[in-house]
Backbone as JSON, one array per atom type, in Angstrom:
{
  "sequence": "XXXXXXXXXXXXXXXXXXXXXXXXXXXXXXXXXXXXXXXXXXXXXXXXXXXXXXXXXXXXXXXXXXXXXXXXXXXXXXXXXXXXXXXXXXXXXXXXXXX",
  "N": [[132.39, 139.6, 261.3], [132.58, 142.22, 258.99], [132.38, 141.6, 255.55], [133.59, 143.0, 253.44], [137.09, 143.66, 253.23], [138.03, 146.31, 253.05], [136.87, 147.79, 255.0], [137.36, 149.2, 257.79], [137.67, 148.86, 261.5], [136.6, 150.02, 264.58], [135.66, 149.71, 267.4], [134.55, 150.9, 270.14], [133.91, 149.62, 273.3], [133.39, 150.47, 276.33], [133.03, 153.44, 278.25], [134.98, 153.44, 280.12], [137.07, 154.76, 282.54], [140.9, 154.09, 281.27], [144.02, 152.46, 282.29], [146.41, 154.82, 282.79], [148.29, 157.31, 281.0], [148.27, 160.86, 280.89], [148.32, 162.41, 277.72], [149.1, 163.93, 274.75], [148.65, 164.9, 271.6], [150.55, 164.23, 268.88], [152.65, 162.56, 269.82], [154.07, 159.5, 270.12], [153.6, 156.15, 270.38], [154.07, 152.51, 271.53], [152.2, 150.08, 270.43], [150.71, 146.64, 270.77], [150.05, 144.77, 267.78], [147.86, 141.75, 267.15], [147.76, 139.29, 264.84], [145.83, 137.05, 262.83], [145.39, 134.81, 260.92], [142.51, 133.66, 258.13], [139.94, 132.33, 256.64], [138.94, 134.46, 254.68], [141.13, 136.31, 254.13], [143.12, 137.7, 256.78], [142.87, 139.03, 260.01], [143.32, 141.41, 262.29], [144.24, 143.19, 265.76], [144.38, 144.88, 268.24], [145.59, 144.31, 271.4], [146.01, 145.9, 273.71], [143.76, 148.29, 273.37], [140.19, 147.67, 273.48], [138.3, 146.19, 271.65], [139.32, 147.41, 269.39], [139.96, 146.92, 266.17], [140.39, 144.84, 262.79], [139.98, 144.11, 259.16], [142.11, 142.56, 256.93], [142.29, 141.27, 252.99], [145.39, 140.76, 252.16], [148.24, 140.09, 254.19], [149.66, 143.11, 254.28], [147.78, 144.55, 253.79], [146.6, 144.2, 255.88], [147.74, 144.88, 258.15], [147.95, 148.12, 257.62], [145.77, 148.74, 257.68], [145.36, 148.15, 260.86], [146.66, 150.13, 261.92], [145.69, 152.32, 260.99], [143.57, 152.09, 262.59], [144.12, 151.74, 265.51], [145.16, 154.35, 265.08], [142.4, 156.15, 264.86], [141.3, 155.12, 267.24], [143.26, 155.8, 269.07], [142.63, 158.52, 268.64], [140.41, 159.25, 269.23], [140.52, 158.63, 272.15], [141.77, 160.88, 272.81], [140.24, 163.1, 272.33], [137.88, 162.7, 273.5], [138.88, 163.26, 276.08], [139.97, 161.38, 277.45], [142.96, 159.22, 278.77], [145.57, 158.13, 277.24], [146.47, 154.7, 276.46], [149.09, 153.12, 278.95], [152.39, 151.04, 277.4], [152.31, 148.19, 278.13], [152.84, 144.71, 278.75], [151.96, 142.35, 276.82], [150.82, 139.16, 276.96], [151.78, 135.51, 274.94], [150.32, 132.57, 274.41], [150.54, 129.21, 274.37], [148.23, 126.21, 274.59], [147.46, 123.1, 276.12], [144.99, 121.51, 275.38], [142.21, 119.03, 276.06], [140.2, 117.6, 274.26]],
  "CA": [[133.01, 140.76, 260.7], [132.17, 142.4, 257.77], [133.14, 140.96, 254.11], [134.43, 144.14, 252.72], [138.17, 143.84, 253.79], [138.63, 147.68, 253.05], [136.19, 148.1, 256.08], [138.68, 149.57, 259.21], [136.83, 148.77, 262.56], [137.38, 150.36, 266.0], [134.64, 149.74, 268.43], [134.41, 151.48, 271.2], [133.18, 148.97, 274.36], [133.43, 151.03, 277.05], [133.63, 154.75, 278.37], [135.32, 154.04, 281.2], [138.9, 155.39, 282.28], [141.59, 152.93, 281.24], [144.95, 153.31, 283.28], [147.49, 155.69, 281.71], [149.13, 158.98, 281.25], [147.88, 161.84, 279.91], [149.45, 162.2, 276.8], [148.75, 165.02, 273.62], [148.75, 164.71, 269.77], [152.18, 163.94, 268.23], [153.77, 161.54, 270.49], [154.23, 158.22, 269.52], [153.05, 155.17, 270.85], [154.02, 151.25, 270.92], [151.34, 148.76, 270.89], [150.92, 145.1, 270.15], [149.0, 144.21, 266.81], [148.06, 140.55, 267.14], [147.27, 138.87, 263.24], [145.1, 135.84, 262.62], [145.19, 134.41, 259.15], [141.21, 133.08, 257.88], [139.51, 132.02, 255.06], [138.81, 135.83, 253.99], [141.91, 136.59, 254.64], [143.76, 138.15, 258.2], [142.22, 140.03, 260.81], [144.14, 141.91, 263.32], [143.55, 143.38, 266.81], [145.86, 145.55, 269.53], [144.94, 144.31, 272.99], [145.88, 147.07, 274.58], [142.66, 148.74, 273.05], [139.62, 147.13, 273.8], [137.21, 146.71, 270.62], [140.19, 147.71, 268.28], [140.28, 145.57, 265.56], [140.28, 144.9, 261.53], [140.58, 142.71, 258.84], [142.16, 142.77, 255.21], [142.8, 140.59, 251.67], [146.7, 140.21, 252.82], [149.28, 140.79, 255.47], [149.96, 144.06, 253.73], [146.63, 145.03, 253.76], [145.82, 144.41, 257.25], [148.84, 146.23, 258.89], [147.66, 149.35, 256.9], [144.05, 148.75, 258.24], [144.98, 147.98, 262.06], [147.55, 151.45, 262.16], [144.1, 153.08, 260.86], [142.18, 151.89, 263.64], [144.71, 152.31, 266.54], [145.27, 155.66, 265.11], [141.23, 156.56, 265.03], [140.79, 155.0, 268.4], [143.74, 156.85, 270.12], [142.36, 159.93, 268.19], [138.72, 159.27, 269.88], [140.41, 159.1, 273.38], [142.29, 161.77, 273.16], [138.81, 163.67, 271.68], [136.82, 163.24, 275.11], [140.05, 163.6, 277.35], [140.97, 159.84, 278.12], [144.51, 159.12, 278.82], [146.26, 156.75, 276.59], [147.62, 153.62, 277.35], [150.58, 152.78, 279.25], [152.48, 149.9, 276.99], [152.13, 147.0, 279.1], [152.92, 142.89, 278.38], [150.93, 140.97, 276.1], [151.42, 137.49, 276.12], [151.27, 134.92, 274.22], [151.05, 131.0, 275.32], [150.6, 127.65, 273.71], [147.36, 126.06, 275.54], [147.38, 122.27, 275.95], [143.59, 121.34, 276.05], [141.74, 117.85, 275.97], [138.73, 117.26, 273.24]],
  "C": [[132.43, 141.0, 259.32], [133.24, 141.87, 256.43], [133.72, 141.87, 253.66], [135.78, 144.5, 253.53], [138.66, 145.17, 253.91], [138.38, 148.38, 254.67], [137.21, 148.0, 257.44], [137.23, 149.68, 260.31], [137.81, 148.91, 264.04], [136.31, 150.41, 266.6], [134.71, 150.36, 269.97], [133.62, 151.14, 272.29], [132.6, 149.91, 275.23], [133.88, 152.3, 277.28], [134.76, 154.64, 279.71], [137.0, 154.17, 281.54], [139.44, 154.01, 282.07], [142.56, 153.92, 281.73], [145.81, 153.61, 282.11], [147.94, 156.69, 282.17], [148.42, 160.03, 280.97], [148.71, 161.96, 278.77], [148.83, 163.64, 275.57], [149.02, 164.66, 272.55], [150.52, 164.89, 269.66], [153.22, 163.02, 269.04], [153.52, 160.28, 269.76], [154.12, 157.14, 270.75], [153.57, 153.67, 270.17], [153.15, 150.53, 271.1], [151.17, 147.4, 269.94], [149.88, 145.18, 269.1], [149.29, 142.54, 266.57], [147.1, 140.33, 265.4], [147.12, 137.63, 263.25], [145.0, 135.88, 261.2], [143.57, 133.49, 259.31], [141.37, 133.23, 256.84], [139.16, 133.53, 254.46], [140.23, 136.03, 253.88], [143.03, 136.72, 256.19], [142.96, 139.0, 258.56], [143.36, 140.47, 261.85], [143.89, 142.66, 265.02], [144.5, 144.02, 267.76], [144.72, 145.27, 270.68], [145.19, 144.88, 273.93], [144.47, 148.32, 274.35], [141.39, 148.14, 272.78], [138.37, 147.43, 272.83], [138.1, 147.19, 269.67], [140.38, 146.73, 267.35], [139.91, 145.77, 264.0], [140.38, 143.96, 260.92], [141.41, 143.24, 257.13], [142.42, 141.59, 254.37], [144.47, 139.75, 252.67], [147.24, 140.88, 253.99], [149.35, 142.15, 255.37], [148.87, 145.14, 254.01], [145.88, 145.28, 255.54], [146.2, 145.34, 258.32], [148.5, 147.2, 258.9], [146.47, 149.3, 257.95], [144.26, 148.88, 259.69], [145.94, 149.64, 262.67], [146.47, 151.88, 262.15], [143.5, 153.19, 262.42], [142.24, 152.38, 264.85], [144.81, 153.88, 266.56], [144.08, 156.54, 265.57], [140.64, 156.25, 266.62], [142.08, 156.16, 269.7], [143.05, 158.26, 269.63], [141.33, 160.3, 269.2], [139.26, 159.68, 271.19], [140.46, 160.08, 273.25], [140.9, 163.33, 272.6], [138.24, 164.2, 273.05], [137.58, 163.34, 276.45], [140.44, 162.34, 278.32], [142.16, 159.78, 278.05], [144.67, 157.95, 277.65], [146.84, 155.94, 277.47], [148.63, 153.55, 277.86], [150.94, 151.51, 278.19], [152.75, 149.5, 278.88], [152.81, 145.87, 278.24], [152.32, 143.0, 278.06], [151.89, 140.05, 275.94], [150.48, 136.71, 275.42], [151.29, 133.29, 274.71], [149.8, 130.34, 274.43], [149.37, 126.82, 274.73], [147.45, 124.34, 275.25], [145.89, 121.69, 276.19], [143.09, 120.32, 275.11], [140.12, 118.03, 275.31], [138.07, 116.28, 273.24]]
}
């Protein structure tokens, strides 16, 4: 990732349909933002959007940054006429693994 925590990143993997609704500007949307604390700081990431992701300084900072991103990436679908997401599950689980 890049060092400049201001830096909001939304990558865009793939064109291809993800499942959903159709949906239009002004609705509202829930999705998961998962937050990793590092030595820069936190990075963040919604895994319902694939390539969505950021980092900032603090907690404070990153929140701000990953709303950005989700916002710029639903903007993009909704740009070339992709549906938005359905919310879905994300989980989360505890992995027991031998070193």
């Amino acid at each position: 990732m890049a060092s400049d925590p201001e830096v909001v990143m939304c990558a865009r993997v793939s064109r291809r349909p993800m499942r959903g609704t159709p949906r239009t500007a002004g609705q509202r949307l829930q999705l998961t933002a998962v937050v990793e604390r590092d030595r820069a700081g936190y990075v963040a990431t919604c895994p319902q959007l694939q390539g969505c992701y950021t980092q900032g300084r603090t907690y404070e900072e990153v929140m701000r940054n990953i709303r950005d991103a989700i916002r710029l990436h639903l903007e993009d679908r909704l740009a070339v006429g992709e549906p938005l997401p359905v919310a879905g599950e994300v989980s989360l689980a505890v992995l027991d693994v031998a070193v």
